[in-house]
Biopython code that builds the backbone (N, CA, C, O; Angstrom):
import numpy as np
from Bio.PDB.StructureBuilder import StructureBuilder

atoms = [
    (1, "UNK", "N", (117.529, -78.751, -80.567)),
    (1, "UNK", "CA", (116.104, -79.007, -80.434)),
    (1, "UNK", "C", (115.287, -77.792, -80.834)),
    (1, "UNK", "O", (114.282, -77.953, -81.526)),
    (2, "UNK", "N", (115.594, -76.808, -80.510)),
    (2, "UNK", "CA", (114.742, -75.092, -81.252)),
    (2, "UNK", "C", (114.831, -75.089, -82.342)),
    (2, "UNK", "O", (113.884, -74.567, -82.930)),
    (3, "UNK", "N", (115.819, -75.573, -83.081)),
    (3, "UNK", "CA", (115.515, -75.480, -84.961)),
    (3, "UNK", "C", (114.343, -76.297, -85.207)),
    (3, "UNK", "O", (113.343, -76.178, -85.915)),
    (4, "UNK", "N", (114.737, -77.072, -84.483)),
    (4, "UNK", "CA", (113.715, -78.275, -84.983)),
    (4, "UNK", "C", (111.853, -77.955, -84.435)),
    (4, "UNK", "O", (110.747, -78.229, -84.902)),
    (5, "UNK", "N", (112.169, -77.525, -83.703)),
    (5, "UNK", "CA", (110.680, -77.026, -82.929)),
    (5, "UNK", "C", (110.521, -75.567, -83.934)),
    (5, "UNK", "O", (109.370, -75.215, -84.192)),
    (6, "UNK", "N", (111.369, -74.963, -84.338)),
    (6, "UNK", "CA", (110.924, -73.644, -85.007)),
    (6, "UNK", "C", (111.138, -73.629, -86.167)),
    (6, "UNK", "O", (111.117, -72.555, -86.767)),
    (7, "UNK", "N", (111.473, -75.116, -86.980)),
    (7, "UNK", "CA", (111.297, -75.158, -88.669)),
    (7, "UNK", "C", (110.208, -74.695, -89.537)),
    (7, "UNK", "O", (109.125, -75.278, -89.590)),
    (8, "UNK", "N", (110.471, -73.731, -90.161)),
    (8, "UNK", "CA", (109.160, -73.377, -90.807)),
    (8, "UNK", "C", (108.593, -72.309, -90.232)),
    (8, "UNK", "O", (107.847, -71.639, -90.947)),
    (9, "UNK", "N", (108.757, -71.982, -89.121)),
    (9, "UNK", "CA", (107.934, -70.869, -88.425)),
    (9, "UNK", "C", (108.462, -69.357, -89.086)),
    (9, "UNK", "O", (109.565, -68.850, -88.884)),
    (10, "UNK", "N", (107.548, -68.893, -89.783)),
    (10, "UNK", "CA", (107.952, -67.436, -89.948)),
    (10, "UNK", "C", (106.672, -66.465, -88.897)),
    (10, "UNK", "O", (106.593, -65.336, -89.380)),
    (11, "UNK", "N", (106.055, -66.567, -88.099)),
    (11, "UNK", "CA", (105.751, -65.690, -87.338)),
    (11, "UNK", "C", (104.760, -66.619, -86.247)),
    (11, "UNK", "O", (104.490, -67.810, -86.395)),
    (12, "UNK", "N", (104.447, -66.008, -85.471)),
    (12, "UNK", "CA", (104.119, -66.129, -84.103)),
    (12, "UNK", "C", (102.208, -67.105, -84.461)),
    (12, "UNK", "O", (101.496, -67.734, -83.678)),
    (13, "UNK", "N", (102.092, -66.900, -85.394)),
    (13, "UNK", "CA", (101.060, -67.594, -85.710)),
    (13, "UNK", "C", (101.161, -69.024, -86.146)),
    (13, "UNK", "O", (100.317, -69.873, -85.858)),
    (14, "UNK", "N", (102.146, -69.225, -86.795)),
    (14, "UNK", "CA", (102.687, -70.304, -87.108)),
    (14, "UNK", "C", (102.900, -71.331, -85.798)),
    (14, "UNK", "O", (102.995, -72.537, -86.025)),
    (15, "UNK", "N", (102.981, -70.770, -84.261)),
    (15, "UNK", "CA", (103.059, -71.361, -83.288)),
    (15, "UNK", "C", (101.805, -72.231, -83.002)),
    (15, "UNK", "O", (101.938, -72.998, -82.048)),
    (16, "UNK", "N", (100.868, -72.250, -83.510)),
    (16, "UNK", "CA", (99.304, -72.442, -83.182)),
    (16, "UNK", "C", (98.954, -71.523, -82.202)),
    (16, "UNK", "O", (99.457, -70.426, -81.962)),
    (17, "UNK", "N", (97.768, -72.264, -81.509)),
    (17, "UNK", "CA", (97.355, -71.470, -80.718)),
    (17, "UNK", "C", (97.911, -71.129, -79.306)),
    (17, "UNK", "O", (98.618, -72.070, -78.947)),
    (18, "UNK", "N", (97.875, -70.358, -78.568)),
    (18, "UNK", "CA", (98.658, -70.319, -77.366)),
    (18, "UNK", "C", (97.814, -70.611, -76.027)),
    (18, "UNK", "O", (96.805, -69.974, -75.726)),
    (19, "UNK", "N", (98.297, -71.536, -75.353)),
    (19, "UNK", "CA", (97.415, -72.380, -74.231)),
    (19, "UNK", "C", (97.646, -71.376, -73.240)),
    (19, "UNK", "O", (96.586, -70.871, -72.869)),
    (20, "UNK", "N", (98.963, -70.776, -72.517)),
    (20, "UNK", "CA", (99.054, -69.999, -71.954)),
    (20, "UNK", "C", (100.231, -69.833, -71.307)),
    (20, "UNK", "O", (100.918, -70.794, -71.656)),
    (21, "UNK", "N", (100.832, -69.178, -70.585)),
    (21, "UNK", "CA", (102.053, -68.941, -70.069)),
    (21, "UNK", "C", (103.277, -68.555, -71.421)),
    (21, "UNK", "O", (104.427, -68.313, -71.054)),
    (22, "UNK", "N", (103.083, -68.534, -72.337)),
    (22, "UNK", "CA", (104.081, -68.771, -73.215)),
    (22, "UNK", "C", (104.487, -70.077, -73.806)),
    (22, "UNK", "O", (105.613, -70.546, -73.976)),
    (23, "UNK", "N", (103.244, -70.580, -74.093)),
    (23, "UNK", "CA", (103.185, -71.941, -74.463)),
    (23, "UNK", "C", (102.350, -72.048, -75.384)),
    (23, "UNK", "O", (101.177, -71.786, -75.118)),
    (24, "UNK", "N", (102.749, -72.497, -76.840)),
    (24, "UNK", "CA", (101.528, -72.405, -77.661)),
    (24, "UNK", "C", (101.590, -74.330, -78.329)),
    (24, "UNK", "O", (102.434, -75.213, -78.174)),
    (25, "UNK", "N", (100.457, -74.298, -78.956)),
    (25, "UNK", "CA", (100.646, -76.002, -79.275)),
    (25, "UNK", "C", (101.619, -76.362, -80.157)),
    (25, "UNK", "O", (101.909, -77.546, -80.330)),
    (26, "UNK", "N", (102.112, -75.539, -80.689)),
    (26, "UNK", "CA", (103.098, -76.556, -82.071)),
    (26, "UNK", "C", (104.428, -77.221, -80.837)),
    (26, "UNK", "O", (104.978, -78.322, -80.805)),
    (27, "UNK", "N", (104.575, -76.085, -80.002)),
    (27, "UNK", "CA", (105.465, -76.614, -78.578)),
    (27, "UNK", "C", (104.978, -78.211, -78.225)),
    (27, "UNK", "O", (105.599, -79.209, -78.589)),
    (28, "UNK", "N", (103.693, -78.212, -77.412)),
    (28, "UNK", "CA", (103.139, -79.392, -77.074)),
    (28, "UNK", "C", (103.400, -80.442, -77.919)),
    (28, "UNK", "O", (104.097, -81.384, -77.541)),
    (29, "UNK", "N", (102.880, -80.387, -79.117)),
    (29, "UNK", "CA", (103.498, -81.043, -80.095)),
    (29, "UNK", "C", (104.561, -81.768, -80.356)),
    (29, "UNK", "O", (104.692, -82.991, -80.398)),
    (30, "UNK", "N", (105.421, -80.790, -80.551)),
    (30, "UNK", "CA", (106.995, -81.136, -79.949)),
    (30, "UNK", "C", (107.247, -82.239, -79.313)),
    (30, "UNK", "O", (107.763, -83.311, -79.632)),
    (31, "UNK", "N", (106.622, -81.632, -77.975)),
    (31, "UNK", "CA", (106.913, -82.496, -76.549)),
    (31, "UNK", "C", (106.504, -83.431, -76.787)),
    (31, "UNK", "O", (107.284, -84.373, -76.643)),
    (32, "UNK", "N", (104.995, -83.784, -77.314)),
    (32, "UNK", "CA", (104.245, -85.209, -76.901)),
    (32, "UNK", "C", (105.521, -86.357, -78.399)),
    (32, "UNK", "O", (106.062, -87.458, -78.293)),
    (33, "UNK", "N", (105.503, -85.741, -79.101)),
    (33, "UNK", "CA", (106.606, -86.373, -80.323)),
    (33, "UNK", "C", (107.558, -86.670, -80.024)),
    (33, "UNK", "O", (107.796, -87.875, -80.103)),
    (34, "UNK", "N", (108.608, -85.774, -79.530)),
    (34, "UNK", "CA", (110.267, -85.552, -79.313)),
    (34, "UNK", "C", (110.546, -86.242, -78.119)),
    (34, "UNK", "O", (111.574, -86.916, -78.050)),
    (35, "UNK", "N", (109.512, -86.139, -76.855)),
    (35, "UNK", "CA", (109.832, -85.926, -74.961)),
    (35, "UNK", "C", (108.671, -87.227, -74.997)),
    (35, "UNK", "O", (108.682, -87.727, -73.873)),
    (36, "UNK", "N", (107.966, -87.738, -75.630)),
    (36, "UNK", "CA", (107.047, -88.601, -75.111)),
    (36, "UNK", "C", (106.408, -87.670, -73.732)),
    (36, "UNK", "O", (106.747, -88.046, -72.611)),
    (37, "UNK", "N", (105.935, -87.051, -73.801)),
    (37, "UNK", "CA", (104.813, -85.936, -72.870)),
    (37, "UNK", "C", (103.670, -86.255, -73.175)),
    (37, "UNK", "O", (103.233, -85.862, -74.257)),
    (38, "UNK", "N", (102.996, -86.920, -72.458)),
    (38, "UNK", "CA", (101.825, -87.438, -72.721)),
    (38, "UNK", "C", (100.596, -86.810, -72.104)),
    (38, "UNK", "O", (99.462, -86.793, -72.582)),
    (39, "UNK", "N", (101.125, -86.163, -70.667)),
    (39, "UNK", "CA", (100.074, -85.395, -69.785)),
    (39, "UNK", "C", (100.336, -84.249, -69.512)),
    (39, "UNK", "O", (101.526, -83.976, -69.669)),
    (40, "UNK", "N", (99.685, -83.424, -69.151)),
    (40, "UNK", "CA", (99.735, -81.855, -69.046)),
    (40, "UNK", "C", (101.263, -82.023, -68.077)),
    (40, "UNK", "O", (102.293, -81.420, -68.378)),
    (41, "UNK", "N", (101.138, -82.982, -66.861)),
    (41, "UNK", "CA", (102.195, -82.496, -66.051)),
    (41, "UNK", "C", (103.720, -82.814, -66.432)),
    (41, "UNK", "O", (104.832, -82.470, -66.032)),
    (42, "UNK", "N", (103.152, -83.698, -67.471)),
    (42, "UNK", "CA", (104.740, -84.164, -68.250)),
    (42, "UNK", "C", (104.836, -82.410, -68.797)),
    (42, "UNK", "O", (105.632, -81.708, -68.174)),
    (43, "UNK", "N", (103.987, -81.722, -69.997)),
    (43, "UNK", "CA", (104.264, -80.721, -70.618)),
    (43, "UNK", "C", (104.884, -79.369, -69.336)),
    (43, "UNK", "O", (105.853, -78.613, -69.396)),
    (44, "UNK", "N", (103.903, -79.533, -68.361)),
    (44, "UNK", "CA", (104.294, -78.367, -67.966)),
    (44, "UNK", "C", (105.223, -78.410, -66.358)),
    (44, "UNK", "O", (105.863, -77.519, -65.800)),
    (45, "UNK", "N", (105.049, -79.342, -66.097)),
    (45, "UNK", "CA", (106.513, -79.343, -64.821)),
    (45, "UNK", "C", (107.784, -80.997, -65.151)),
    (45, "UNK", "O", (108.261, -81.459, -64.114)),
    (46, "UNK", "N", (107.998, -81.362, -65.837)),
    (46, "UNK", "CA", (108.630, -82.476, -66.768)),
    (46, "UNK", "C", (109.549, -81.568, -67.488)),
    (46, "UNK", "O", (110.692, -81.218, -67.194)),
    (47, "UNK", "N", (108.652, -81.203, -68.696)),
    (47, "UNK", "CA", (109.660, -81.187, -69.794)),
    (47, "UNK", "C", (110.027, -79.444, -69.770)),
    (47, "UNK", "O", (111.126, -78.924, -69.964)),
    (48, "UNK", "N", (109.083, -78.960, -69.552)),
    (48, "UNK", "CA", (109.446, -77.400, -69.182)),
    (48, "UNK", "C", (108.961, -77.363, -67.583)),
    (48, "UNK", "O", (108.786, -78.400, -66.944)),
    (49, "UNK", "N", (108.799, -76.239, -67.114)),
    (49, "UNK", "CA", (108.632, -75.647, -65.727)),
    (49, "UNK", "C", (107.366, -74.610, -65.483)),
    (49, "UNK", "O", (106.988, -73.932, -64.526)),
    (50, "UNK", "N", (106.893, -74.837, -66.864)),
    (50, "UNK", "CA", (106.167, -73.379, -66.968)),
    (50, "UNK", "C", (104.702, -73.458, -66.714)),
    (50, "UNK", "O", (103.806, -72.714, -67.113)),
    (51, "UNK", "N", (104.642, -74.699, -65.837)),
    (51, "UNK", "CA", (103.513, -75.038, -64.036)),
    (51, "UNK", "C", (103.654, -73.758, -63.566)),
    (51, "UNK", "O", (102.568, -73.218, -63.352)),
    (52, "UNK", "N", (104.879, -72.906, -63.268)),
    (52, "UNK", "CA", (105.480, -72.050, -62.252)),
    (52, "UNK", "C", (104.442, -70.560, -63.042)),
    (52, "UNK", "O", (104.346, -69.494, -62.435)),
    (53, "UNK", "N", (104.229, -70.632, -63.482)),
    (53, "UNK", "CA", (103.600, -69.176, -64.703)),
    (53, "UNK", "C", (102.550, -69.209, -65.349)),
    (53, "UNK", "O", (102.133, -68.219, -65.950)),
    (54, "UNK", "N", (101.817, -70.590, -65.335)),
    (54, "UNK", "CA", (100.188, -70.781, -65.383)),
    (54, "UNK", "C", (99.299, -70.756, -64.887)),
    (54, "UNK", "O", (99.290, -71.587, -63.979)),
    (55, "UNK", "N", (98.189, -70.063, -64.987)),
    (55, "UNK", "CA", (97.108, -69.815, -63.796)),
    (55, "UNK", "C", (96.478, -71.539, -64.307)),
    (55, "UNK", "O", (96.685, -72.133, -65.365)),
    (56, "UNK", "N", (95.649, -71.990, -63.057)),
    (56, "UNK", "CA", (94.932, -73.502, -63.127)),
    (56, "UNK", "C", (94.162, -73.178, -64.624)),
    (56, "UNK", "O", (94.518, -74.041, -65.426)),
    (57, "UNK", "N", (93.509, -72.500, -65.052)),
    (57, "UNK", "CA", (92.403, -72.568, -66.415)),
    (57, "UNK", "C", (93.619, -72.419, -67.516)),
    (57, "UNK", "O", (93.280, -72.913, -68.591)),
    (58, "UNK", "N", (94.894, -71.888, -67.525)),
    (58, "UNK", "CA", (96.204, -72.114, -68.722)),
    (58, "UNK", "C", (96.253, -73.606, -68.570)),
    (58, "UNK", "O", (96.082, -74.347, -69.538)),
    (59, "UNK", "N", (96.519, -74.114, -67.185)),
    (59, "UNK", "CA", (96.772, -75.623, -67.115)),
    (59, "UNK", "C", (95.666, -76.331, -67.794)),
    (59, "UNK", "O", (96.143, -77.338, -68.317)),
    (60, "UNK", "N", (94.174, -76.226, -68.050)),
    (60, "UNK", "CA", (93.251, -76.448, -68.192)),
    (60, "UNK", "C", (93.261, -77.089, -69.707)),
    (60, "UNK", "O", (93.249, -78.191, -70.256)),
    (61, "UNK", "N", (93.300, -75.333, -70.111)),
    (61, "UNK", "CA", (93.859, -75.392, -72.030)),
    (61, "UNK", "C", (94.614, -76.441, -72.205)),
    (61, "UNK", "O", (94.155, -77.160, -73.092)),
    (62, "UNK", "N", (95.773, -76.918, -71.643)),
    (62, "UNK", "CA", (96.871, -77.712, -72.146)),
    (62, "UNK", "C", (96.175, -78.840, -71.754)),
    (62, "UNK", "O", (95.821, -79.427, -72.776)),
    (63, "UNK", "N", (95.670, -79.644, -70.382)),
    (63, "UNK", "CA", (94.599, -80.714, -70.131)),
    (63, "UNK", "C", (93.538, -81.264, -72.016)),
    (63, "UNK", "O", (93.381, -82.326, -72.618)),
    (64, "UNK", "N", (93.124, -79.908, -72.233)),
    (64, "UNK", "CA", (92.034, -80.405, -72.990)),
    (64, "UNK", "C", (92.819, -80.343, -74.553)),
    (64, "UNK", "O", (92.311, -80.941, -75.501)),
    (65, "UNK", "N", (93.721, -79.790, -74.662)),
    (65, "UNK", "CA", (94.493, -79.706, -76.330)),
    (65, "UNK", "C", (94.990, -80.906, -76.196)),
    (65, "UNK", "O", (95.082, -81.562, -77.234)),
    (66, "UNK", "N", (95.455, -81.547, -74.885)),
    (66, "UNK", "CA", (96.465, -83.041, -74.788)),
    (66, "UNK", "C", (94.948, -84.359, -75.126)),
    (66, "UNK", "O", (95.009, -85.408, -75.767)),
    (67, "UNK", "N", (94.118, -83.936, -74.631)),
    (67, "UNK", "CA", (92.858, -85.064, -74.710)),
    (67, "UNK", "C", (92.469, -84.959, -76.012)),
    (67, "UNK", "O", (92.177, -86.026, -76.551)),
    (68, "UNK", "N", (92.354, -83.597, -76.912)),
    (68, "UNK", "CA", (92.093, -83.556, -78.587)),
    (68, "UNK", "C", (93.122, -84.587, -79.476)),
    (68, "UNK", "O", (93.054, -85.403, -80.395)),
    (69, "UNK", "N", (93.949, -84.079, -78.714)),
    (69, "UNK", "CA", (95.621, -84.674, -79.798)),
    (69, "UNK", "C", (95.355, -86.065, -79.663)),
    (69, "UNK", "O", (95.097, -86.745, -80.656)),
    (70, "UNK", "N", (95.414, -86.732, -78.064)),
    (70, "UNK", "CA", (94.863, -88.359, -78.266)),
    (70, "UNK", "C", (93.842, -88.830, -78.484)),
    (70, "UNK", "O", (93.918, -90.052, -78.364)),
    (71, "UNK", "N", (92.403, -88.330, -78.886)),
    (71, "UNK", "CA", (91.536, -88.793, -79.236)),
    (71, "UNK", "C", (92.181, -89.008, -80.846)),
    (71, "UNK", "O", (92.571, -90.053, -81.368)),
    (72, "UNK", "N", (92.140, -87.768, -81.351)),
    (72, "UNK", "CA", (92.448, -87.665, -82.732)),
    (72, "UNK", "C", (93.797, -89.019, -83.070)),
    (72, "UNK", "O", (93.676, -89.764, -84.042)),
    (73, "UNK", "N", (94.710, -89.102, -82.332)),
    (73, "UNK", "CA", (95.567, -89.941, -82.552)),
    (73, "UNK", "C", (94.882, -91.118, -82.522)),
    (73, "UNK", "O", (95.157, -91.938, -83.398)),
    (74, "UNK", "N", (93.903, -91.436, -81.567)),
    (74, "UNK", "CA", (93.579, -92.836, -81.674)),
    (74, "UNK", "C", (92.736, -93.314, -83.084)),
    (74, "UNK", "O", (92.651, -94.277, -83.847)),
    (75, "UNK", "N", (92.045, -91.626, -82.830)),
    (75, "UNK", "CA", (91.275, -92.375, -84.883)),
    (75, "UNK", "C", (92.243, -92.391, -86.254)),
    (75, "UNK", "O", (92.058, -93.090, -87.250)),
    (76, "UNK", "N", (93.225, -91.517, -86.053)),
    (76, "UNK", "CA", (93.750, -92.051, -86.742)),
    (76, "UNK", "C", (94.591, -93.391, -86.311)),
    (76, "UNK", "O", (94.607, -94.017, -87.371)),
    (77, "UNK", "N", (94.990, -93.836, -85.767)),
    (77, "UNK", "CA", (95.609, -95.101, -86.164)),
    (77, "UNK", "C", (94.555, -96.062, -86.034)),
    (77, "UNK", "O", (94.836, -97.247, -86.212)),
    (78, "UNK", "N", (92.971, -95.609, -85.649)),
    (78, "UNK", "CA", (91.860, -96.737, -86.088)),
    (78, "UNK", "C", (92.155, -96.824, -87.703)),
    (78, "UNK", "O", (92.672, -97.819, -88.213)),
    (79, "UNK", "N", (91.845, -95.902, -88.287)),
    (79, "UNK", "CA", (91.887, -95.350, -89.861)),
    (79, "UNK", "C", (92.667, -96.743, -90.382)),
    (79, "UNK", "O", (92.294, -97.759, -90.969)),
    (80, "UNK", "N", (94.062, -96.210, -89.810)),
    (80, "UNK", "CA", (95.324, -96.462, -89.942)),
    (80, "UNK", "C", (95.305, -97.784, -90.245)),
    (80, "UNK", "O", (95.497, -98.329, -91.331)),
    (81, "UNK", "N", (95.097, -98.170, -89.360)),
    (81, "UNK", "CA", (95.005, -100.136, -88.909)),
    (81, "UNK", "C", (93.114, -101.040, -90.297)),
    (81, "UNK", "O", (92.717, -102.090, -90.800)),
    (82, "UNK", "N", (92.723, -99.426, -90.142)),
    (82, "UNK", "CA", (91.496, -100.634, -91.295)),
    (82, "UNK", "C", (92.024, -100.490, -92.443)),
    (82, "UNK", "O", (91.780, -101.479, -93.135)),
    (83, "UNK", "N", (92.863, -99.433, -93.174)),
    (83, "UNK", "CA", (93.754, -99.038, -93.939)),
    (83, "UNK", "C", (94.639, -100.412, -94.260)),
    (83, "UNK", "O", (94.683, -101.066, -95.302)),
    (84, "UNK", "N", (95.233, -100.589, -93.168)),
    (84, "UNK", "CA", (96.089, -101.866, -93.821)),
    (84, "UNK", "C", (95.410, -103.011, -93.681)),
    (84, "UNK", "O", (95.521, -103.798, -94.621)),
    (85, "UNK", "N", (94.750, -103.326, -92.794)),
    (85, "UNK", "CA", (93.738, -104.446, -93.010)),
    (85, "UNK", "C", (93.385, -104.437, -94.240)),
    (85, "UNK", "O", (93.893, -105.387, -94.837)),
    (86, "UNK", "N", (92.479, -103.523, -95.151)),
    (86, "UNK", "CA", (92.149, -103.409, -96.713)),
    (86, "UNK", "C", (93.319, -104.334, -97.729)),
    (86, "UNK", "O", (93.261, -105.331, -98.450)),
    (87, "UNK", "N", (94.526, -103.206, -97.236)),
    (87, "UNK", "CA", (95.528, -103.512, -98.174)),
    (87, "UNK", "C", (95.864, -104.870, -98.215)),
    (87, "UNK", "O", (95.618, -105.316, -99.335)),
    (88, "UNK", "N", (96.376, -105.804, -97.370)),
    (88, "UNK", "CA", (96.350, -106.990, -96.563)),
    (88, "UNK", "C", (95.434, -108.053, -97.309)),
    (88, "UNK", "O", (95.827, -109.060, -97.897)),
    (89, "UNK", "N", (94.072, -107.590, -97.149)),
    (89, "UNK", "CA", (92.845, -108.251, -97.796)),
    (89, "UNK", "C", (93.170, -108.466, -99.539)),
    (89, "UNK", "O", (93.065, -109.584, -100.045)),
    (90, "UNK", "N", (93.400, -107.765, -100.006)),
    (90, "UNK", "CA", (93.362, -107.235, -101.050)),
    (90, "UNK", "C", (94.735, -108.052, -101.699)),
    (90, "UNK", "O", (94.620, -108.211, -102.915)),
    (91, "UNK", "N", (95.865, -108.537, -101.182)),
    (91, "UNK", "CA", (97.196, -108.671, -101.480)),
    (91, "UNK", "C", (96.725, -110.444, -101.107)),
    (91, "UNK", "O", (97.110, -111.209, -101.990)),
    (92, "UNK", "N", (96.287, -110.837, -100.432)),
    (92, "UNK", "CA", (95.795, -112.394, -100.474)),
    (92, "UNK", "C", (94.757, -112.363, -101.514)),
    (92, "UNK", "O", (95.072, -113.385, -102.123)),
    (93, "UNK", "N", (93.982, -112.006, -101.986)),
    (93, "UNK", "CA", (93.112, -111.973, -102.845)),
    (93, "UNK", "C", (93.837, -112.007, -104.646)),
    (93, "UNK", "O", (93.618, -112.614, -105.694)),
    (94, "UNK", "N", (94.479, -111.283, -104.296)),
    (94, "UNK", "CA", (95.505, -111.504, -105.552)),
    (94, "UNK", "C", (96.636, -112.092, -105.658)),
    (94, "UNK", "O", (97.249, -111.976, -106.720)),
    (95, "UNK", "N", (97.113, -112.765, -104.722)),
    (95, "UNK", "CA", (98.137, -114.320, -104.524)),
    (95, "UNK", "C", (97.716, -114.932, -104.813)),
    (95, "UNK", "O", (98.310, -115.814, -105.433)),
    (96, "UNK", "N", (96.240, -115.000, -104.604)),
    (96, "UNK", "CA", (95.037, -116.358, -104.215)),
    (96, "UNK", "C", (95.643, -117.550, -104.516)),
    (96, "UNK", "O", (95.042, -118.610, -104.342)),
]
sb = StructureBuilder()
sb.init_structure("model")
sb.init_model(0)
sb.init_chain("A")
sb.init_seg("    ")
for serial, (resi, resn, name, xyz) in enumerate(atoms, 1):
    if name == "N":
        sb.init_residue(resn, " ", resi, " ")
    sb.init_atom(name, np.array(xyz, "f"), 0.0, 1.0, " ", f" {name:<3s}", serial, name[0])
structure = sb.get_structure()
């Protein structure tokens, strides 16, 4: 699972940004993908432990990067879904 979480990474920036404790988002990432981690407490006492080493405003960061990631997820698969609706439209139209 660490290759796979650290493909591509040639330095510490490459991690994104760091929420706190030693936790940066390409991690979260990971989790919400790989672990189905959907809420801060899945990320930080679930799938790691590292609740134990976050002050409440680290927990905070990870709260509000997890609410970006699913907003953003939901527009895209709005996108997503008028996207194939188009295509769809478009493929009866030329059966006709």
């Amino acid at each position: 699972r660490t290759w796979r979480l650290l493909e591509g990474v040639q330095s510490l920036a490459d991690l994104g940004e760091h929420l706190g404790g030693g936790l940066y988002t390409r991690e979260v990432d990971y989790l919400c993908a790989e672990e189905w981690a959907t809420q801060p407490q899945d990320v930080l006492w679930r799938r790691t432990k590292l609740g134990l080493f976050t002050t409440p405003e680290e927990q905070a960061n990870v709260q509000r990067y997890l609410s970006t990631v699913e907003q953003n997820r939901s527009k895209i698969e709005a996108v997503g879904a008028s996207l194939l609706a188009k295509k769809t439209q478009k493929r009866r139209v030329y059966a006709g």
